[in-house]
C-alpha angles and dihedrals in degrees: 000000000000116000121253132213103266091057090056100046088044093075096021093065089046111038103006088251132094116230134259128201118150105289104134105264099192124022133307103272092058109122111216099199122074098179090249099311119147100206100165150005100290089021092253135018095278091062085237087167087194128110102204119237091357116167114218112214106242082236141020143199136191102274097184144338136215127174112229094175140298093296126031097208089182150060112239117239122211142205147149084007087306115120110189115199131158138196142169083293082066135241117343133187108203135173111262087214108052108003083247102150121249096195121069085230138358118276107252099225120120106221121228088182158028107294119232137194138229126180095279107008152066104217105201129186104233127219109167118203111273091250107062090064091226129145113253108243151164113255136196117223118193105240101216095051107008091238120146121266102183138303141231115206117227120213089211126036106271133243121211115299126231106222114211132164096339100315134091114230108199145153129220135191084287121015146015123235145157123237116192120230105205132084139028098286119110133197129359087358091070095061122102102187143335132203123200114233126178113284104264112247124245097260090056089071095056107103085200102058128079090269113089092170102121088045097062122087115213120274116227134187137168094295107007149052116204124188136165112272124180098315100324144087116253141205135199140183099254092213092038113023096222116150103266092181147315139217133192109233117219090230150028109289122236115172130007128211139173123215138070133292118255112245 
């Protein structure tokens, strides 16, 4: 069943995370279990961060090691023996097995945000650098080449998106909104809807403060999106976008998951 309120506040006020315990969090036809895949920031669109019934080795070593840039800004996902990572050298595809690249070159795309995957495609929060002039956005890159799909401009720089059922919940500098990955259709044409939110402070953007705002992906689940929002916790209509609630936490949020705690 869908979470309420008072599941979410529960561990938000606590650990600056919702819970998460088995209720369906999507519909009925989600599929908890990702044999071991790792396809975005919290694993699903729940932010479930679990792998079920994973083993951990009593010991581990350095397998491989690729360099993706001076600073990796952001976690690699992971499906089908592809790791996908990025850096300020841009997007790469590399073997899971052995770090051999699956792309001829790097993408050249500079990531604001968690990466996440779709059946076919890396969807990556743009920032261009401030001196090509150009619109931050969220691209599409094919998996299997790295080759651009299509593209929505953002009118803010983008923060990691949550996939669920075909469409890409994010937030920006100064809205939320929902683009839809199916279809033929590019730019404005893919969002669904967008819902203006106060422009984030500039402290809000510092990874090492007690903000970790612009480093949580939207949770989703069957009816709502919830996201970090200046220091509260809120909640969205998942087909309209429009605002369901929101709640002051009592502390900086860290992590943000969507379910039900276990009794």
């Amino acid at each position: 069943m869908p979470s309420t309120r008072r599941d979410l506040l529960s561990g938000a006020a606590a650990l600056g995370a919702a819970g998460l315990a088995g209720c369906a969090a999507l519909g009925e036809d989600r599929d908890p279990d990702l044999s071991g895949d790792w396809p975005q920031v919290g694993r699903d669109a729940a932010n479930a961060n679990h792998v079920p019934d994973a083993t951990l080795p009593a010991a581990v070593d350095v397998a491989w090691r690729h360099r993706v840039g001076g600073w990796p800004y952001v976690p690699p996902v992971v499906a089908d023996g592809t790791v996908y990572a990025a850096g300020d050298h841009g997007v790469f595809a590399l073997a899971a097995a052995d770090g051999a690249p699956r792309w001829p070159e790097p993408v050249e795309l500079l990531p604001s945000g968690g990466l996440a995957l779709t059946d076919g495609a890396v969807i990556v929060p743009h920032q261009p650098p401030s001196r090509t002039g150009d619109p931050p956005a969220l691209v599409a890159l094919d998996r299997a080449t790295g080759t651009e799909l299509w593209r929505v401009e953002l009118e803010a720089r983008g923060f990691a998106p949550s996939v669920a059922d075909g469409v890409a919940y994010l937030r920006t500098d100064a809205a939320a909104l929902a683009v839809d990955l199916g279809g033929a259709g590019d730019g404005a044409d893919r969002v669904l809807w967008r819902e203006p939110l106060d422009p984030l402070r500039y402290d809000e953007y510092n990874a090492f403060g007690d903000d970790m705002t612009t480093l949580i992906a939207p949770a989703v689940d069957a009816e709502r999106v919830y996201l970090p929002d200046d220091g509260t916790l809120l909640a969205l209509d998942r087909a309209s976008g429009e605002h369901g609630w929101r709640e002051p936490l009592e502390a900086a949020m860290e992590r943000l998951s969507v379910g039900c705690w276990a009794s």
